[in-house]
Structure formats: structure tokens, C-alpha cells
gemmi code that builds the backbone of each chain (N, CA, C; Angstrom):
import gemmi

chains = {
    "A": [
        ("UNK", (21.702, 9.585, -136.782), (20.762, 10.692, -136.672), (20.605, 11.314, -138.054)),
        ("UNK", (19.376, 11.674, -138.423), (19.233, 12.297, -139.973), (19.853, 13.607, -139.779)),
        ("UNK", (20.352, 13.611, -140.847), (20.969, 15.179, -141.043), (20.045, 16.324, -141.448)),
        ("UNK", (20.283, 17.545, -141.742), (19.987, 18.534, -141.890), (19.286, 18.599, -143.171)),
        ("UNK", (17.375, 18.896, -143.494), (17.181, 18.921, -144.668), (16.965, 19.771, -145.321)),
        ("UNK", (17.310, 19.614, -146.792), (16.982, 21.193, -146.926), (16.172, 20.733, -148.347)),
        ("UNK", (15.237, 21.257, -149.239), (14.762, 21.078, -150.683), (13.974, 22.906, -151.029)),
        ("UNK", (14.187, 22.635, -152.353), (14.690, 21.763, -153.118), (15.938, 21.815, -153.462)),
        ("UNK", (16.506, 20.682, -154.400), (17.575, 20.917, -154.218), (18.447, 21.879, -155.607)),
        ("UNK", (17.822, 22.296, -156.349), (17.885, 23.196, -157.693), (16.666, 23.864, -157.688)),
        ("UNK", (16.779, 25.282, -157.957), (15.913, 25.847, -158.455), (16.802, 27.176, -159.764)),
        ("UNK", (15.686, 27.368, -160.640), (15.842, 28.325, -161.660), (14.602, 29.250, -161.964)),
        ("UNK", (14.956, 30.333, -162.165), (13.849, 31.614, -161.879), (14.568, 32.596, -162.499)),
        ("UNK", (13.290, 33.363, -163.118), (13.865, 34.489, -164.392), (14.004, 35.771, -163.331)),
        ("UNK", (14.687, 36.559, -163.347), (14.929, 37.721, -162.523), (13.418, 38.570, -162.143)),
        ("UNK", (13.378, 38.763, -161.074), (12.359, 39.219, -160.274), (11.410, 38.360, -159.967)),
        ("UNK", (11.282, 37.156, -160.206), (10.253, 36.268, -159.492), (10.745, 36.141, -158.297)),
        ("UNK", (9.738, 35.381, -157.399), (9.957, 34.690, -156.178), (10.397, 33.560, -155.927)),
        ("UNK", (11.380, 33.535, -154.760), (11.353, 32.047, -154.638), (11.742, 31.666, -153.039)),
        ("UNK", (11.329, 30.187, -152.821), (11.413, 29.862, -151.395), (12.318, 28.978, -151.112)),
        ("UNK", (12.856, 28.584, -150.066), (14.010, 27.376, -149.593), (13.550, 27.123, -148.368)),
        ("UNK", (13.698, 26.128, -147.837), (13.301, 24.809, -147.166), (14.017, 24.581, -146.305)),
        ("UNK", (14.319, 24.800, -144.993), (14.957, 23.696, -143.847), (14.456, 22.969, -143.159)),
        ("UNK", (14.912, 21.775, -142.870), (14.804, 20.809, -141.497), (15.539, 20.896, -140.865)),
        ("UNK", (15.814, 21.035, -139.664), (17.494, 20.781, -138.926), (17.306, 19.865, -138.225)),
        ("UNK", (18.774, 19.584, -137.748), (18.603, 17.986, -136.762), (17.179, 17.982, -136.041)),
        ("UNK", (17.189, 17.399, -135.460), (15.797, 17.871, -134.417), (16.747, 17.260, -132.515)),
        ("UNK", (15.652, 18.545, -132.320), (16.520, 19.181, -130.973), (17.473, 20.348, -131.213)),
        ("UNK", (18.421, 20.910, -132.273), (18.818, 21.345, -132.534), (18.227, 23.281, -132.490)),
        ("UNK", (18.975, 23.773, -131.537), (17.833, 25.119, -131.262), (18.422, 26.158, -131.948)),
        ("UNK", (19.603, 25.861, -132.538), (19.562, 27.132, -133.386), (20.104, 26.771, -134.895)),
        ("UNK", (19.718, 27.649, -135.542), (19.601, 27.091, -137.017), (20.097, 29.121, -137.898)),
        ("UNK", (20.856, 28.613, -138.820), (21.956, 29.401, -139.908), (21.226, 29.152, -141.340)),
        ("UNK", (20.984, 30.567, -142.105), (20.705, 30.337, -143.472), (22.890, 31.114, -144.140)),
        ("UNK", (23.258, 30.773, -145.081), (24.460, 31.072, -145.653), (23.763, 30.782, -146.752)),
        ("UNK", (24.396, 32.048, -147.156), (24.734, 32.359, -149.182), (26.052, 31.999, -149.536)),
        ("UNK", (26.528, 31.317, -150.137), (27.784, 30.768, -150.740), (27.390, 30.968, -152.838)),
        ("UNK", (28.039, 32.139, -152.431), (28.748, 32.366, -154.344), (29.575, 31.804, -154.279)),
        ("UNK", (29.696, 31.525, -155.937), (30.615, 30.252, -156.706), (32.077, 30.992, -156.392)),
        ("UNK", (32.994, 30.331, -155.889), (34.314, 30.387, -155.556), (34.093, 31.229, -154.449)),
        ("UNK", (33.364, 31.184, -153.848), (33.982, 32.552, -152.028), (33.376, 31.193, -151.222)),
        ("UNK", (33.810, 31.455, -149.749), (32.845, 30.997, -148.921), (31.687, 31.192, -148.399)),
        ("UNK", (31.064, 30.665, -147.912), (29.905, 30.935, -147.409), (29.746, 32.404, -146.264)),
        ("UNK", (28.644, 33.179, -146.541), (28.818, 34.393, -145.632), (27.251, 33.944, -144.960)),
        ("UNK", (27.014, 34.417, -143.818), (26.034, 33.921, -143.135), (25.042, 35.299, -144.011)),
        ("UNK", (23.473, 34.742, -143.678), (22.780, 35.569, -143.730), (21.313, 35.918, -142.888)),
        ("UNK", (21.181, 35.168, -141.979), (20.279, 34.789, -140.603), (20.941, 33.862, -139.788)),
        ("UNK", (20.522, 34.183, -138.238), (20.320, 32.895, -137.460), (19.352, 33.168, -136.597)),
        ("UNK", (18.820, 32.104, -135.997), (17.788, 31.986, -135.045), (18.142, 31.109, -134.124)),
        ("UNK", (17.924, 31.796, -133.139), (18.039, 30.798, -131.763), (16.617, 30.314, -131.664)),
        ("UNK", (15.651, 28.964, -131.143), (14.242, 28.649, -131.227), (13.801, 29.557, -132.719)),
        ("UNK", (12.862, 30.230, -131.986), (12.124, 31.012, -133.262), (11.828, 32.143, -133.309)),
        ("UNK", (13.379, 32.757, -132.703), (13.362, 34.114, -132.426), (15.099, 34.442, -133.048)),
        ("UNK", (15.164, 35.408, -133.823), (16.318, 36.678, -134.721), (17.141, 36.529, -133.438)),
        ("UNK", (18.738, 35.580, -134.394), (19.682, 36.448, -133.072), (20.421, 37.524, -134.130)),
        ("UNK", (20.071, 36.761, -135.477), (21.586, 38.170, -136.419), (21.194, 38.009, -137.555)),
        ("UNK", (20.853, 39.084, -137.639), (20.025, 39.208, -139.584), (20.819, 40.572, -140.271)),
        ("UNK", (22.109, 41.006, -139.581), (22.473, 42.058, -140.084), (22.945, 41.998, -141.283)),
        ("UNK", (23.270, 40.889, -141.775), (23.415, 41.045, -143.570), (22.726, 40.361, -143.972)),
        ("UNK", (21.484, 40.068, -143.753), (20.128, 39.548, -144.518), (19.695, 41.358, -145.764)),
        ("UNK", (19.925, 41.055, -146.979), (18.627, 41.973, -147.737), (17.781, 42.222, -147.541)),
        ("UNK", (17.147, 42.797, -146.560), (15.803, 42.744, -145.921), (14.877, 43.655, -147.182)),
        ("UNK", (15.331, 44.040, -147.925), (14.177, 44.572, -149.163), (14.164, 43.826, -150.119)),
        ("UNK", (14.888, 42.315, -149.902), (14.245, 41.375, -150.885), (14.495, 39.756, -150.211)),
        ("UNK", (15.098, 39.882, -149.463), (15.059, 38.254, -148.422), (14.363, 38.680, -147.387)),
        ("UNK", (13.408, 37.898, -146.612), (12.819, 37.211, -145.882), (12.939, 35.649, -145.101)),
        ("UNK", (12.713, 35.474, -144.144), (13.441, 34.208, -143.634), (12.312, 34.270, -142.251)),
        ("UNK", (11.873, 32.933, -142.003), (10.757, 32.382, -140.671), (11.351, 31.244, -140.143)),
        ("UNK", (10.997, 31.375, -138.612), (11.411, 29.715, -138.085), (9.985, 29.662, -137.610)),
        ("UNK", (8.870, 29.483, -137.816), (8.134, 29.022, -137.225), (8.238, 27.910, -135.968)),
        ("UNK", (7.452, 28.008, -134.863), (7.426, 27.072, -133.879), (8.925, 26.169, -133.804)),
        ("UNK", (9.825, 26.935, -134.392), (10.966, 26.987, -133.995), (11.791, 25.438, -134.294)),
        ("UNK", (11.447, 25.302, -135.313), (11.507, 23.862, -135.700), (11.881, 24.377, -137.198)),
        ("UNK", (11.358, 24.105, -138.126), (11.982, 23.862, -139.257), (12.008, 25.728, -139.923)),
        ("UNK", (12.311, 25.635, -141.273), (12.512, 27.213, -141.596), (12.475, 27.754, -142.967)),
        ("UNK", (12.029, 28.951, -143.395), (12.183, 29.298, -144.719), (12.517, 30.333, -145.124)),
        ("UNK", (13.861, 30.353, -146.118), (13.994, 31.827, -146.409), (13.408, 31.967, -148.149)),
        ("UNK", (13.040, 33.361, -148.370), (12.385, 33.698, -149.256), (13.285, 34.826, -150.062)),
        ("UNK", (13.102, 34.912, -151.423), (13.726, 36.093, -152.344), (12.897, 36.479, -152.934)),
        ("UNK", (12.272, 38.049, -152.808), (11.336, 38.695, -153.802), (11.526, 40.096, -153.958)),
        ("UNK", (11.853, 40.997, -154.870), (11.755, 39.858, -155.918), (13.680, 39.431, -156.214)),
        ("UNK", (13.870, 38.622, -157.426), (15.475, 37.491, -157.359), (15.725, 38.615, -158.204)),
        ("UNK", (17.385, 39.085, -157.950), (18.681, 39.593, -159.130), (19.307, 38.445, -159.414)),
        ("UNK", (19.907, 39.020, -160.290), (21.071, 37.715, -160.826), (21.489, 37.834, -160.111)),
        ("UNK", (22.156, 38.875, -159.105), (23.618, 38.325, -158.392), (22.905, 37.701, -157.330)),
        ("UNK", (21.582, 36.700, -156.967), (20.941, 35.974, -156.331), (21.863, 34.425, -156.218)),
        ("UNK", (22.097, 34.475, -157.293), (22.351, 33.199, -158.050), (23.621, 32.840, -156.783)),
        ("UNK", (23.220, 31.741, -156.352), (24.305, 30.886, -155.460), (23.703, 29.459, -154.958)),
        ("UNK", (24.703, 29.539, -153.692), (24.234, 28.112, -153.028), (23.706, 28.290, -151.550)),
        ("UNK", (22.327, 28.141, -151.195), (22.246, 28.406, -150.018), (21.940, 27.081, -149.693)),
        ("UNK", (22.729, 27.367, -148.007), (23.113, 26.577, -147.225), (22.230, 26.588, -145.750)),
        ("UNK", (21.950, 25.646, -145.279), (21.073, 25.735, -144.060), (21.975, 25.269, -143.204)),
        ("UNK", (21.922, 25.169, -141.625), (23.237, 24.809, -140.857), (22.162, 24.696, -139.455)),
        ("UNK", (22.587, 24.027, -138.325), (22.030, 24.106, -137.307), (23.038, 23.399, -136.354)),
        ("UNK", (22.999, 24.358, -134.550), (23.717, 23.111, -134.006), (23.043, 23.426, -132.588)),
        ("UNK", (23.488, 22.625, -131.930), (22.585, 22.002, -130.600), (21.805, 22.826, -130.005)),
        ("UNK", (22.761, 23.861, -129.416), (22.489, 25.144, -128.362), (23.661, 25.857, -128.562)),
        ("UNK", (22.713, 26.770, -128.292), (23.547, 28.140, -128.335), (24.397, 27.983, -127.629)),
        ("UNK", (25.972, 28.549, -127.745), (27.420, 28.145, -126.904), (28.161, 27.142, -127.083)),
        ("UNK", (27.229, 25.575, -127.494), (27.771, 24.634, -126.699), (28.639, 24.713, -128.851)),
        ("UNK", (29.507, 24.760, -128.717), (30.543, 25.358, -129.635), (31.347, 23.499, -130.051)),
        ("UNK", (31.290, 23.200, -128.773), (32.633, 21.482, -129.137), (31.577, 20.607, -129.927)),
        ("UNK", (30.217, 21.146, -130.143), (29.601, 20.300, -130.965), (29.957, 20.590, -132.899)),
        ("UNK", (29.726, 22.174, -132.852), (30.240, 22.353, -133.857), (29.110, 22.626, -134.718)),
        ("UNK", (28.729, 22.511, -135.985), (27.878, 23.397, -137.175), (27.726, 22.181, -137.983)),
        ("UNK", (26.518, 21.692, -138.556), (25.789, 20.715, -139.322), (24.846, 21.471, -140.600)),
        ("UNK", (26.112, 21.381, -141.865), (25.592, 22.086, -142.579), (24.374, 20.788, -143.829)),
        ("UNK", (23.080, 21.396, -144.006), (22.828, 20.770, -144.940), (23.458, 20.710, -146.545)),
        ("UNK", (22.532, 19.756, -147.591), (23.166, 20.028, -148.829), (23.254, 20.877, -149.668)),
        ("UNK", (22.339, 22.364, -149.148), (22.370, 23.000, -149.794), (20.789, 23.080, -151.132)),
        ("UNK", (20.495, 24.385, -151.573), (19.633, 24.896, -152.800), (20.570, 25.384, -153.379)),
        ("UNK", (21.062, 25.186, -154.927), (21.669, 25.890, -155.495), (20.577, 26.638, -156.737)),
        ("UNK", (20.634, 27.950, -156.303), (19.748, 29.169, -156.686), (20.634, 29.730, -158.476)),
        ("UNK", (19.733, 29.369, -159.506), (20.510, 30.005, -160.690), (19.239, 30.968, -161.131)),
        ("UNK", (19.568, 32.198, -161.008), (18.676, 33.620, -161.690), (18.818, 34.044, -163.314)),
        ("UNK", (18.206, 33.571, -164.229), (18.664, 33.930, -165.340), (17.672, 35.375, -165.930)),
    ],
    "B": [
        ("UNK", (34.652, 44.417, -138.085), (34.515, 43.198, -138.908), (35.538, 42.167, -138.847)),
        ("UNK", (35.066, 40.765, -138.246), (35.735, 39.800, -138.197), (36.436, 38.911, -140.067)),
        ("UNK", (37.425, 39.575, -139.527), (38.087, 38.816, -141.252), (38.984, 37.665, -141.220)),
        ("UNK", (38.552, 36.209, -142.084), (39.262, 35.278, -142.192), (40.090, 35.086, -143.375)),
        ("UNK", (41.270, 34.927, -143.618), (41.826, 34.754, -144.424), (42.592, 33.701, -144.525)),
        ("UNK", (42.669, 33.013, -146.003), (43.226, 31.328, -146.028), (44.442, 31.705, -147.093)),
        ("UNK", (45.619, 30.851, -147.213), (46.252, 30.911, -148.219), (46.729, 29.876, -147.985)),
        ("UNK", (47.611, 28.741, -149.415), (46.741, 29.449, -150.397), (45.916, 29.065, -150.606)),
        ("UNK", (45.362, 30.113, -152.220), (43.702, 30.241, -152.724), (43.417, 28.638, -153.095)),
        ("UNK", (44.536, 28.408, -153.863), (44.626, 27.315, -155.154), (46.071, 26.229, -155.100)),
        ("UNK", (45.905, 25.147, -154.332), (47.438, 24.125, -154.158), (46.933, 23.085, -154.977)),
        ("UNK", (48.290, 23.189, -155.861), (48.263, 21.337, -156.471), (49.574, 21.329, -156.059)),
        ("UNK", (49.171, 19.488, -155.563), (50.848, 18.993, -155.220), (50.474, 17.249, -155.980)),
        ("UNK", (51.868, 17.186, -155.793), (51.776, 15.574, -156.115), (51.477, 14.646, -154.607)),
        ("UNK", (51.147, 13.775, -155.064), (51.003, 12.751, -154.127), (52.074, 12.393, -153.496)),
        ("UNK", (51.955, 11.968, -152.592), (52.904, 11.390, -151.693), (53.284, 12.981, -150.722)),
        ("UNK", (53.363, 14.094, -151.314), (54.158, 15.445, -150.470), (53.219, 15.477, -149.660)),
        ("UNK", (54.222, 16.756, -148.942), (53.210, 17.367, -147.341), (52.949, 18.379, -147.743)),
        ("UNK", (52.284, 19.006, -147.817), (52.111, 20.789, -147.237), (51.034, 21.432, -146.446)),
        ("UNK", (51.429, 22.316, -146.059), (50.257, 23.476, -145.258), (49.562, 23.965, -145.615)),
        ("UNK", (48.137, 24.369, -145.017), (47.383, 25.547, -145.459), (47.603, 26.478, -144.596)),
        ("UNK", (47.303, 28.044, -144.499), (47.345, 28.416, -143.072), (45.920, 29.676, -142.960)),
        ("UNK", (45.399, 30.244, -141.838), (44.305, 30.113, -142.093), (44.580, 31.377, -140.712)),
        ("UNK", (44.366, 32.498, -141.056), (44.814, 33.994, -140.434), (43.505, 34.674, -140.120)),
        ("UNK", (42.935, 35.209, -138.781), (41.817, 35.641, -138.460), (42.131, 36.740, -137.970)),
        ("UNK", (41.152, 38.130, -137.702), (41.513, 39.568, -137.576), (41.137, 39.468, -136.141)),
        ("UNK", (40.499, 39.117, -135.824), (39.843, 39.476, -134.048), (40.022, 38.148, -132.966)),
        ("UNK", (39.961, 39.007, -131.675), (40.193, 38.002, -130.361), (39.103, 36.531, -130.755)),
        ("UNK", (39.436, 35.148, -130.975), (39.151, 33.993, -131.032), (39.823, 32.877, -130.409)),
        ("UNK", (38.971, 32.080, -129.350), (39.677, 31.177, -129.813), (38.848, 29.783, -130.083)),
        ("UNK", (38.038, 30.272, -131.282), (37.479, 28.545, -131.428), (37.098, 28.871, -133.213)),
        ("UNK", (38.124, 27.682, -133.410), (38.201, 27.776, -135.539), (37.897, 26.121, -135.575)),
        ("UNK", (37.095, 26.276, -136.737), (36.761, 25.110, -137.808), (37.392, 24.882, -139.180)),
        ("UNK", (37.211, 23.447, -139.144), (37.918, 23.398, -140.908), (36.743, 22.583, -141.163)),
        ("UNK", (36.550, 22.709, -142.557), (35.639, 22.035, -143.485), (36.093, 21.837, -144.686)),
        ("UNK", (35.839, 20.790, -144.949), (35.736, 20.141, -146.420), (34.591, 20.390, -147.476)),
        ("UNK", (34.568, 20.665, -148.306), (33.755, 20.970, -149.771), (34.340, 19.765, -150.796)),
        ("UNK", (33.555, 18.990, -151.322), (33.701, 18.117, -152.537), (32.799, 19.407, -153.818)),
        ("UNK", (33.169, 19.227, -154.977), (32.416, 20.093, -156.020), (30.795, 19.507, -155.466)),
        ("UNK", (29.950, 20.608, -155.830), (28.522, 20.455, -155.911), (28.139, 19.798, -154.623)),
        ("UNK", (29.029, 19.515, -153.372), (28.560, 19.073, -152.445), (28.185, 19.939, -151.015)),
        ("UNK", (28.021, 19.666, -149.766), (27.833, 20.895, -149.201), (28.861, 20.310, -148.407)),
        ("UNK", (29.260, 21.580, -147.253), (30.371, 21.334, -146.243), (30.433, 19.989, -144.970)),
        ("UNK", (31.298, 19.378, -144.989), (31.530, 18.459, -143.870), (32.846, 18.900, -142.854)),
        ("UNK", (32.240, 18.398, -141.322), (33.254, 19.009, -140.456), (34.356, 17.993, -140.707)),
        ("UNK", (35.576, 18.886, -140.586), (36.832, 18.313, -140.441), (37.108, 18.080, -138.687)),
        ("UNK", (37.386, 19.578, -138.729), (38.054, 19.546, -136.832), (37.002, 20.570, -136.205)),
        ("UNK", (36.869, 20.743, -135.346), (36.791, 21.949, -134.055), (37.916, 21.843, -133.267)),
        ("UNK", (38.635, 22.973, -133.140), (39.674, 23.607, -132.400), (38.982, 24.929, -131.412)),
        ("UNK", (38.833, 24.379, -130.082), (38.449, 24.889, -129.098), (39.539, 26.185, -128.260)),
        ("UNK", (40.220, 25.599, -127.880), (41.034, 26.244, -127.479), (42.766, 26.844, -127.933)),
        ("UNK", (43.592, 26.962, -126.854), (44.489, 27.759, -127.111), (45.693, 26.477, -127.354)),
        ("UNK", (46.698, 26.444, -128.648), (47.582, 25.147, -128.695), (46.253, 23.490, -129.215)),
        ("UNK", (45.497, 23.885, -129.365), (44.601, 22.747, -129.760), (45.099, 22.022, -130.789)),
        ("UNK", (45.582, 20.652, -131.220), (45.981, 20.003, -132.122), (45.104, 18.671, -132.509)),
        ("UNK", (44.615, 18.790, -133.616), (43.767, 17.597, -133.816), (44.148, 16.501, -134.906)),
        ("UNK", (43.976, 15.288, -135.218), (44.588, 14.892, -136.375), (43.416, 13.775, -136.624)),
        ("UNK", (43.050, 13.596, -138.078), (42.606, 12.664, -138.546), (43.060, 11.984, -139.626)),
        ("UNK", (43.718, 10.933, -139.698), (44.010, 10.371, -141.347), (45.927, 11.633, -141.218)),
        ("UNK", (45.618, 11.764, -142.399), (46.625, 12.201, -143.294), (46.782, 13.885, -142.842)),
        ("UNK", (45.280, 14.065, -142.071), (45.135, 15.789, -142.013), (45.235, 15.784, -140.612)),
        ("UNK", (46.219, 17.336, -140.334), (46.282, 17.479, -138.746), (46.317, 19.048, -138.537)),
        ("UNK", (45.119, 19.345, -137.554), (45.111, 20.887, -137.673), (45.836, 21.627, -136.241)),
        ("UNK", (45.446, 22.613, -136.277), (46.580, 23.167, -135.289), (46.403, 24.777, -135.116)),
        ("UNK", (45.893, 24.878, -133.535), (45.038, 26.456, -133.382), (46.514, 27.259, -132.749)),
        ("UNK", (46.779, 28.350, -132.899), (47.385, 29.305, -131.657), (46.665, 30.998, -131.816)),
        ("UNK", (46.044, 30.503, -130.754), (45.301, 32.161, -130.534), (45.611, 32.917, -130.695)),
        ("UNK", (46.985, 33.065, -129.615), (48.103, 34.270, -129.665), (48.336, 34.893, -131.128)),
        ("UNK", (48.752, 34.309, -132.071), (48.894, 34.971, -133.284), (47.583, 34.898, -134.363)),
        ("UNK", (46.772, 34.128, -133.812), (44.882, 34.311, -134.783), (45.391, 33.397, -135.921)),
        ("UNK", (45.978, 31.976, -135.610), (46.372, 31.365, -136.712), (45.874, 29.831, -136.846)),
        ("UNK", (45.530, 29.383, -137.509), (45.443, 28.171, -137.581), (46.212, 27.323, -138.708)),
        ("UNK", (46.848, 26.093, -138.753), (47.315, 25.235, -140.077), (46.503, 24.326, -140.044)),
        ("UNK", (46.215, 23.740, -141.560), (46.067, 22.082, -141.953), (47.118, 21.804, -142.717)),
        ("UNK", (47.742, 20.454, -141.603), (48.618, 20.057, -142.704), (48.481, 18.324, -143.544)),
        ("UNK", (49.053, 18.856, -144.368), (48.215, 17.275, -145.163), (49.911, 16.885, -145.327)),
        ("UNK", (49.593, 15.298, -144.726), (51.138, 14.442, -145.026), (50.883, 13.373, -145.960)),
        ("UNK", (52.108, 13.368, -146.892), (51.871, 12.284, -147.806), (50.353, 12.245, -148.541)),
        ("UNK", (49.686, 13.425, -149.452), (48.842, 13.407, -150.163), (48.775, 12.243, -150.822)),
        ("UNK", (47.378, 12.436, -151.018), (47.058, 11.251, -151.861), (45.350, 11.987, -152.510)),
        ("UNK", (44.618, 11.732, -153.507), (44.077, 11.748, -154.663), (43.180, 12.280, -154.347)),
        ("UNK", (42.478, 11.472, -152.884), (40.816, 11.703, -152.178), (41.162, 13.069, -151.415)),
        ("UNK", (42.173, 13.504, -151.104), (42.320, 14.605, -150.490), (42.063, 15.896, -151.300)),
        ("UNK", (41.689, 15.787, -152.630), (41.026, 16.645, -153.422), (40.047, 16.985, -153.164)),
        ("UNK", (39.572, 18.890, -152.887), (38.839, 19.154, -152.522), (38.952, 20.838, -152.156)),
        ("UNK", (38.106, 21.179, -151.813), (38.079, 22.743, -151.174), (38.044, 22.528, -149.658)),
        ("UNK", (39.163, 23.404, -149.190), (39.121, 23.385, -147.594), (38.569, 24.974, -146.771)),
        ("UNK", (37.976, 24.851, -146.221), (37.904, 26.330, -145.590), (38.496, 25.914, -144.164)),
        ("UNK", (38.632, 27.158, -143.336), (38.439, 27.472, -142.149), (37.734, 28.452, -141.407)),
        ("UNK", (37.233, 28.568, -140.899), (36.017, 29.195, -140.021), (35.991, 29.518, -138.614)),
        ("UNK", (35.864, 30.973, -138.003), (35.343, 31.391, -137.067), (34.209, 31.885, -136.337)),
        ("UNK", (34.125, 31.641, -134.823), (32.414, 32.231, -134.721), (33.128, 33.414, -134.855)),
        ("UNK", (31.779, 34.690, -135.182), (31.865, 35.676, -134.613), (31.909, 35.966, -133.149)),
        ("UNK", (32.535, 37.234, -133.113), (33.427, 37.633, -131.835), (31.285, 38.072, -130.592)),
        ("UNK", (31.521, 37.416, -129.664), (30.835, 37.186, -129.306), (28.985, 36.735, -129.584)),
        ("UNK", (29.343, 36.122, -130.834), (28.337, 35.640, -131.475), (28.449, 33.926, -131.766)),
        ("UNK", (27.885, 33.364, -132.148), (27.688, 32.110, -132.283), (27.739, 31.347, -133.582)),
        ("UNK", (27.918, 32.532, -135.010), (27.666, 31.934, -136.345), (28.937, 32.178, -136.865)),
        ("UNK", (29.171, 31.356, -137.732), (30.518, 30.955, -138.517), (31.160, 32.215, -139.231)),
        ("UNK", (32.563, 32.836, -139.769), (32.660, 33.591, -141.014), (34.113, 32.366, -141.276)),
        ("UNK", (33.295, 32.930, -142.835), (34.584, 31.421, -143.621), (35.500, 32.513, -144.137)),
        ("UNK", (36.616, 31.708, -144.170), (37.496, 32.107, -145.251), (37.189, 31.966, -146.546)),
        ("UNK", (38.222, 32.332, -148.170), (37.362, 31.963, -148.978), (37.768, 30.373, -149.635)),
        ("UNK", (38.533, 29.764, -149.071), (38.324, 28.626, -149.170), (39.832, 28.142, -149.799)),
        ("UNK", (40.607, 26.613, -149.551), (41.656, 26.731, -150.298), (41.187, 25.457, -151.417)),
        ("UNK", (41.655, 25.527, -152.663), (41.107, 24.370, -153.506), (42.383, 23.943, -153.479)),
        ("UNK", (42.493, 22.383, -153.217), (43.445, 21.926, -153.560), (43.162, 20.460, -154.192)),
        ("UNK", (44.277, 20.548, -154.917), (44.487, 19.572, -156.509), (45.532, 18.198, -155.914)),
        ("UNK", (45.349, 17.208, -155.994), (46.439, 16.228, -155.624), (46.435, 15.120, -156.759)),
        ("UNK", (47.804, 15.269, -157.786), (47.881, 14.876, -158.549), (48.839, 13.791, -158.625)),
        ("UNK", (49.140, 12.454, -159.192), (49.888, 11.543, -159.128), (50.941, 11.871, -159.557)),
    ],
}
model = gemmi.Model(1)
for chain_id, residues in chains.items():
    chain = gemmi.Chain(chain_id)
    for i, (resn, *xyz) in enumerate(residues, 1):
        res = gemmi.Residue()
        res.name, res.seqid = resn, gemmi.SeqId(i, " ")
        for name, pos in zip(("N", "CA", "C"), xyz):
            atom = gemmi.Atom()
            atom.name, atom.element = name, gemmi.Element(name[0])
            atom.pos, atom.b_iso = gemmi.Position(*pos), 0.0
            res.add_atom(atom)
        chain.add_residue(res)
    model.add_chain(chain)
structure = gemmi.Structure()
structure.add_model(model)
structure.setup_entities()
């Protein structure tokens, strides 16, 4: 089964521009995870969506991230405008259905975001 | 706030040894993940640990849930080279469905 896509896979942007990131998730897969991962911490979530509806955006930046699942299929989160402390690795993730937990979390490869 | 905590941060061992990670969560759980990190790569599942006493083993790595105390181990036997890497462990949130990681253990396996 194809994995989780995400592009691009580098981006670089001078502080306060915009910028966008890309998911595919498995397909079938109904709920789908954006994570920010700074260099040396783990990943902290920052959306999820069950279909194409908000289950937890409580530590999304909402005065400068943005994030859509359209038709509940693929997804995009957005930064406008970027700080340096932007600069990380975001991670896209998706897994079957909601609950079903013994399947577990399918993380893609990742955008690694550098703000200079 | 659900808090995961790993120690340790940073293990080098030689090859051939065993040791533990252990992997300490603040709130009622009982379902933890481990993942693997290669540099510049993104996360791959190790285990899901569902329940209470859950013991899983693959290869060289064998993890190991107990609710009761919010703990989990990986233990690595007889290291060896490829086992280099960053390990996390991970919980859903407490009646939620999305992951919080620990911050990860890097470990070094040197000849």
C-alpha cells in the first residue's frame, strides 16, 4: 500500500513570507495529523481531522497557521506570515479510523521548513 | 496536560551490551508507541502496546507496557550498529486520538 505523501520535501523562505505543505494519506484512511517536530524535541501535534472536519487544533497558531482537509481526502497546512522559530520538520500522519488504535499512526516523510 | 517523558536523552553503548530505555507518562493510559527516527528521516512504527502487561518483541528490541505505574521499557539485547538511531515513545491523548511524544532517546552503538 503507498504510504503517506507529503511534498515538498524542503522548503526555504525569508521571514514573513508564505508558505504551504502538502498531504496525501493512505487512502481510506479517515483521519489525518499535521506535527511540528523542532530539531532535537519530538514531534508535538498541531491539527487533526477526522474526514474533513477539526477534531483538535488547540495548539495550531491560528494567527499564522492555517490547515484544510478538503473533501476529506488529502490536506494543507499553511504559514503566513513564517518566524524563524517556524523553522522545523513537519510531519503529516494518518490512521484508519478514529479509535481503531491496534492499527497505529503512519507518519509521512516529512517538509523540512528552514526560515532564514 | 498529558506529559511524556524518556530517559535517557542520549545512550552510547558498545555492541554486543543490553540496555533500557524507559519511557514515564503523567496521565491514565493505556495504549503507548515506540518509534524509530534515522537522521533526516521521518518516524517508523516500532510496537503498539495496547494494553495492560503488553510485551512485544522484534529482532534485538522488546518493549514492555505497565499502566499501573504509566511506564513503558525498550530493551535492546546484544546491540549492534543498525540499532543507531532516535527512539521515541508516544501516547494518545487522554481521551483523544493523537499522539504526544516524548523528546526522544538518541542512541549511539559503537563497536
Amino acid at each position: 500500500e503507498a504510504g503517506v505523501a507529503q511534498s515538498p520535501r524542503y522548503k526555504i523562505i525569508e521571514k514573513r513570507q508564505s508558505v504551504a505543505f502538502w498531504c496525501n494519506p493512505i487512502s481510506g484512511h479517515a483521519t489525518l495529523y499535521w506535527y511540528q517536530q523542532i530539531l532535537g524535541q519530538g514531534p508535538k501535534l498541531l491539527i487533526q481531522f477526522q474526514n474533513n472536519g477539526v477534531v483538535d487544533d488547540s495548539q495550531l497558531p491560528k494567527d499564522r497557521f492555517s490547515a484544510e482537509r478538503l473533501k476529506g481526502v488529502d490536506s494543507t497546512l499553511k504559514i503566513q506570515p513564517a518566524k524563524l522559530e517556524d523553522s522545523a520538520v513537519y510531519l503529516c500522519a494518518s490512521s484508519p479510523i478514529l479509535g481503531r488504535r491496534e492499527y497505529g499512526y503512519t507518519f509521512g516523510s516529512g517538509t523540512r521548513l528552514t526560515v532564514v | 496536560e498529558l506529559k511524556v517523558e524518556q530517559n535517557p536523552l542520549f545512550l552510547s553503548m558498545q555492541e554486543g551490551k543490553n540496555y533500557t530505555i524507559y519511557c514515564n507518562y503523567s496521565t491514565t493510559s493505556d495504549r503507548l508507541y515506540w518509534y524509530r527516527q534515522d537522521p533526516g528521516k521521518s518516524l517508523e512504527s516500532l510496537f503498539v502496546l495496547l494494553s495492560n502487561g503488553a510485551v512485544k518483541q522484534e529482532g534485538r528490541l522488546m518493549a514492555s507496557l505497565d499502566t499501573k505505574a504509566r511506564l513503558s521499557t525498550l530493551h535492546i539485547t546484544a546491540a549492534v550498529h543498525d540499532l543507531s538511531a532516535t527512539y521515541f515513545c508516544a501516547v494518545d491523548k487522554v481521551n483523544g486520538y493523537a499522539l504526544n511524544f516524548g523528546k526522544g532517546t538518541s542512541l549511539l552503538v559503537t563497536p
